[in-house]
C-alpha positions in Angstrom: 0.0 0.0 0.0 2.7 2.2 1.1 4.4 1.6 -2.4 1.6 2.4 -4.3 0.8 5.8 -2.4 4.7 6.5 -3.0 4.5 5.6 -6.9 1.1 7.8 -7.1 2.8 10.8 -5.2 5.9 10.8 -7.1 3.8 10.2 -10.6 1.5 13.1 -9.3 4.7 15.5 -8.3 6.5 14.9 -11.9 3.3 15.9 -13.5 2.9 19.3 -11.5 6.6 19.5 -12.3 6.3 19.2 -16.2 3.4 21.4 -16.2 5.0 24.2 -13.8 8.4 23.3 -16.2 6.2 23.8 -19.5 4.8 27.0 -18.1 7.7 29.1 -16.6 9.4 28.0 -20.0 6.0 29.5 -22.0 6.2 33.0 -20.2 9.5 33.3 -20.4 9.2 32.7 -24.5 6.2 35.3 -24.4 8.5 38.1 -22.9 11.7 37.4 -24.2 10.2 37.5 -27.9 7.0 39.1 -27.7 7.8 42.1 -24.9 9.5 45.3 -26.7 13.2 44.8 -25.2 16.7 45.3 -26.1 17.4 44.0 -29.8 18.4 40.2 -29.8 20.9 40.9 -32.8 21.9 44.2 -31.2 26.0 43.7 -32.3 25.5 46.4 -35.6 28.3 45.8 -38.4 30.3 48.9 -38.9 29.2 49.9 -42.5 25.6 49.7 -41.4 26.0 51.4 -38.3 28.1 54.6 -40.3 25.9 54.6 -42.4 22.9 54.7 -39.9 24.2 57.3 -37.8 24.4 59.4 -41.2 20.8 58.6 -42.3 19.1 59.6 -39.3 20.8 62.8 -39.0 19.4 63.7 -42.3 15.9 62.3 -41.2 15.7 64.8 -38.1 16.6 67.6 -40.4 14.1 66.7 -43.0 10.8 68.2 -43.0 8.1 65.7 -41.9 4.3 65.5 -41.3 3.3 63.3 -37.9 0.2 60.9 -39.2 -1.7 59.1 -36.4 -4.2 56.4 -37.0 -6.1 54.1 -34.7 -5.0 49.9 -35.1 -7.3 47.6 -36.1 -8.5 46.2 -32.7 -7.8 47.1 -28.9 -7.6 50.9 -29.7 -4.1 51.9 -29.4 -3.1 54.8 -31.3 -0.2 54.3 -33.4 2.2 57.6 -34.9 4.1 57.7 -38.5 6.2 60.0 -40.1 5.4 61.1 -43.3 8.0 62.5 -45.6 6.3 64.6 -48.8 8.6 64.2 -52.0 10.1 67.3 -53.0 8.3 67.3 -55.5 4.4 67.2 -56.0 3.6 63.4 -56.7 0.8 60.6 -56.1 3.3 58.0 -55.7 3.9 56.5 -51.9 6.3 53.8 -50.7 5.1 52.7 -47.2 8.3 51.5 -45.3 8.1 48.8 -42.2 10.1 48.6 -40.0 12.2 45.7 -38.3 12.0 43.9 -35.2 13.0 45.3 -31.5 13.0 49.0 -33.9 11.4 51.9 -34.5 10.8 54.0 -37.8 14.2 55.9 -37.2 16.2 52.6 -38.2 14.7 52.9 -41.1 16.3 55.9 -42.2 18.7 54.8 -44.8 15.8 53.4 -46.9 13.6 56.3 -46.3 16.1 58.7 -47.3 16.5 56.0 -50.5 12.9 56.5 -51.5 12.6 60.1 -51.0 16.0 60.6 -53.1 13.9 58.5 -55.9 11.3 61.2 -55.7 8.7 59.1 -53.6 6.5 60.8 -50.7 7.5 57.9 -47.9 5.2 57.0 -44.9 6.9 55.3 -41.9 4.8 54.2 -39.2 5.6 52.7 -35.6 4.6 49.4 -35.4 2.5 48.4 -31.8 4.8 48.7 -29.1 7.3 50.2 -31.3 8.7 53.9 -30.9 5.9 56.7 -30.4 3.2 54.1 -30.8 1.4 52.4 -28.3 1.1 49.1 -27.3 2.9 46.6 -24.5 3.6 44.0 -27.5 5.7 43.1 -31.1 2.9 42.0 -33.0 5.8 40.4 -35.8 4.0 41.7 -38.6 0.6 40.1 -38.0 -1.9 41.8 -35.9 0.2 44.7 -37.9 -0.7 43.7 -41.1 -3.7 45.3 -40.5 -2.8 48.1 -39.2 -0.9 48.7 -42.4 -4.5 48.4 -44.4 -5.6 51.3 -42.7 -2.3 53.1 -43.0 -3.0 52.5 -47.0 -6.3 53.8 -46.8 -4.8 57.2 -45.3 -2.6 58.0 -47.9 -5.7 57.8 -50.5 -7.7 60.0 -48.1 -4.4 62.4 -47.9 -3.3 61.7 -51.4 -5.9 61.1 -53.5 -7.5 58.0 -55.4 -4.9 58.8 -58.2 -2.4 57.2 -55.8 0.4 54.9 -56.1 1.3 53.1 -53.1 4.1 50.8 -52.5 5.2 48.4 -49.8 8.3 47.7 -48.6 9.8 46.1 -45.2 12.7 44.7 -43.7 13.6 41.6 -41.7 10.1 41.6 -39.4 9.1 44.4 -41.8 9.7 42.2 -44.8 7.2 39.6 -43.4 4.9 42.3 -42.8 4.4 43.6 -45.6 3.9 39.9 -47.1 1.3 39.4 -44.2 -0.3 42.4 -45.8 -0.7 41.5 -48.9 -3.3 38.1 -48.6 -5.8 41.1 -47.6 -8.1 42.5 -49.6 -6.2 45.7 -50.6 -6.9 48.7 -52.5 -5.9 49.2 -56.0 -4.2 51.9 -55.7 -1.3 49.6 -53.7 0.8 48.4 -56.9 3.4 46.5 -55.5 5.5 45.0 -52.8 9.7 44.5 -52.0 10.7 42.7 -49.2 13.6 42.1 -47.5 15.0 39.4 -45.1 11.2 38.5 -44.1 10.3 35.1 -42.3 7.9 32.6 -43.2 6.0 32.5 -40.3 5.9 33.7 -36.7 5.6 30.4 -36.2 9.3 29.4 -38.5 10.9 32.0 -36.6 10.3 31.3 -33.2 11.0 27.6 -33.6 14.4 28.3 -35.2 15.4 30.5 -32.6 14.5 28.1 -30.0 17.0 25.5 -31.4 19.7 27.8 -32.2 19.5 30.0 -29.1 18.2 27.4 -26.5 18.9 23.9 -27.7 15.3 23.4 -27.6 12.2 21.2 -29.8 9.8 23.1 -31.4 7.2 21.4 -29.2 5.1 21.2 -26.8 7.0 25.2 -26.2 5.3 27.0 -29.5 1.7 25.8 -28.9 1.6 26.4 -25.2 3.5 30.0 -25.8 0.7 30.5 -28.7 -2.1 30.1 -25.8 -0.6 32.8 -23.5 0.2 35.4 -26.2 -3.3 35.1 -27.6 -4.5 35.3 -23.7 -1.9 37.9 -22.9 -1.6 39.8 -26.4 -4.9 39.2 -28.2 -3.7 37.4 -31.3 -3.1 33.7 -32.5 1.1 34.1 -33.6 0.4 30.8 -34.8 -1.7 32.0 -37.2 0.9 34.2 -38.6 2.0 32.9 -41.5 3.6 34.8 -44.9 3.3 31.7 -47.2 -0.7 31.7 -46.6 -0.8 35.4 -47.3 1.5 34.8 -49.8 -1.1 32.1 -51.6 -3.3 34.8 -51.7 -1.4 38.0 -52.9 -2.1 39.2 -56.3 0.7 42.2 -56.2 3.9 41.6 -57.9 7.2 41.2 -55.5 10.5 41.7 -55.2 12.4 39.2 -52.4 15.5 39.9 -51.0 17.4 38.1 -48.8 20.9 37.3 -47.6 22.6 34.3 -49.0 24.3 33.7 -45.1 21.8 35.1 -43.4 21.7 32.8 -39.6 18.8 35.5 -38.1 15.9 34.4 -40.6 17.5 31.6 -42.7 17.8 32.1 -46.3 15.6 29.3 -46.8 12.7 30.9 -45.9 12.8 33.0 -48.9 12.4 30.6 -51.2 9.4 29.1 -49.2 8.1 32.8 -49.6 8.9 33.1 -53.3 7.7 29.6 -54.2 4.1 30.4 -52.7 3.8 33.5 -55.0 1.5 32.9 -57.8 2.0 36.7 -58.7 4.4 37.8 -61.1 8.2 37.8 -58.7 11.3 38.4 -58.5 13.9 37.1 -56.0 17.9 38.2 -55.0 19.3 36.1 -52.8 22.7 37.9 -52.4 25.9 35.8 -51.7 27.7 36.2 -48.3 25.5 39.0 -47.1 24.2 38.3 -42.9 20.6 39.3 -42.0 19.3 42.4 -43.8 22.5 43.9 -44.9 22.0 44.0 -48.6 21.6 47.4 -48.7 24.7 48.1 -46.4 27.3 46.0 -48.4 25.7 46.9 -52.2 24.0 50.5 -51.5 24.0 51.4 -55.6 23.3 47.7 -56.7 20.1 47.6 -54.2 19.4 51.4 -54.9 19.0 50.3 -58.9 17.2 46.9 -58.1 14.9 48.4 -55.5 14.1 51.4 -57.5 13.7 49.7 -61.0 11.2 47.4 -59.5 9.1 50.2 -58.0 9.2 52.6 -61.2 7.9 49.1 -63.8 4.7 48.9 -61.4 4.5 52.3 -59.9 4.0 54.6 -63.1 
């Protein structure tokens, strides 16, 4: 009798175990990749962070509208900065921005676009910068956010507008989250860069890089307590199902050594795309640095794209 009590009690305290285990090791994965904190990738190469520093210098000294808009669910007001070209024009590139960052580290591309003559709208994602909001979203309670940030720009602009999408790293898979919506047609076309292929892809891959760690049970038990804690299904999240559904044409970029998002995730991306594509996986270039080791060569890629769909 006292053996079986014994067996029962220690069954019974490995079980509470495994589920107090399972649960510590869920929170900790909701703040340590959903909570805004210090970037995980926060060592900057040199060229980028040159570069960088340059860029947003020039963005605080260029004139600049302040756009608010309200997300799309738990009322949270979100800010963007709006740069006008300097000269008159319909045409719009909407830039997102990466994870753990703010609008300002997308200066370099903003200044890009607004030196091809582009009005550029950058907002703050939730939780991101001026914006509010006590979570990262990684692109997909964001995407539609970004809808209503499209819609803006026609009120603003006009119905003759052109708008384009573009993002980077989280940013990249944001603006492919965006596109399986139903969009306006004013919105002509998309370029990503360095995007994942699901919240779900990511997370998983930095649990095995970063923690030696399976995919499961951790992802489905951290997907109930974001969606109780955050609002939304991550697990849901997914750039190849938007992707099956996009109808814009797009340009994927991504770093041939990239060990953040791995380069195979773009071709998942680009091999979902039914919609006219294009794809530059470029050699020996780390996680979303193709503009900071080939500035001209993405310049001319990035901005011939744009001009063949945005005319």
């Amino acid at each position: 009798m006292f053996k079986k009590k014994f067996f029962v009690y220690s069954l019974l305290t490995l079980v509470i175990a495994v589920i107090l285990g399972i649960t510590g090791a869920s929170v900790y994965l909701y703040y340590f990749a959903f909570e805004p904190q210090k970037p995980l990738n926060s060592g900057m190469a040199s060229k980028k962070k040159i570069r960088l520093k340059r860029d947003k210098k020039w963005l605080a000294e260029t004139k600049q509208q302040l756009w608010t808009e309200e997300s799309a669910g738990q009322n949270l007001k979100l800010k963007a900065a709006y740069l006008p070209a300097a000269r008159a024009t319909d045409k719009t590139i909407i830039v997102a921005h990466g994870y753990q960052e703010d609008h300002m580290q997308m200066a370099s591309y903003m200044r890009m676009f607004h030196k091809m003559g582009y009005n550029v709208l950058a907002p703050d994602d939730r939780g991101a910068g001026k914006s509010q909001g006590k979570y990262i979203g990684f692109g997909w309670p964001d995407r539609l956010d970004y809808v209503k940030w499209i819609r803006q720009v026609i009120r603003k602009n006009g119905v003759r507008s052109q708008i384009g999408l573009f993002g980077v790293s989280m940013g990249g898979a944001t603006v492919m989250m965006t596109s399986g919506e139903h969009l306006p047609q004013q919105v002509k076309a998309i370029v990503e860069d360095s995007g994942y292929s699901s919240i779900e892809d990511e997370l998983a891959y930095e649990l095995k890089q970063r923690f030696k760690m399976p995919k499961q049970p951790l992802i489905t038990t951290a997907s109930w307590f974001t969606e109780a804690k955050a609002g939304f299904d991550f697990k849901r999240g997914s750039s190849v199902k938007q992707l099956k559904k996009n109808q814009l044409p797009i340009f994927f970029i991504h770093g041939g050594a990239d060990k953040f998002v791995p380069t195979k995730m773009v071709y998942q991306n680009y091999r979902a795309t039914l919609a006219p594509k294009k794809i530059w996986v470029v050699p020996e270039t780390s996680h979303a640095m193709a503009y900071y080791e080939y500035p001209k060569t993405y310049e001319q890629r990035v901005g011939t794209f744009f001009r063949s769909w945005l005319k």
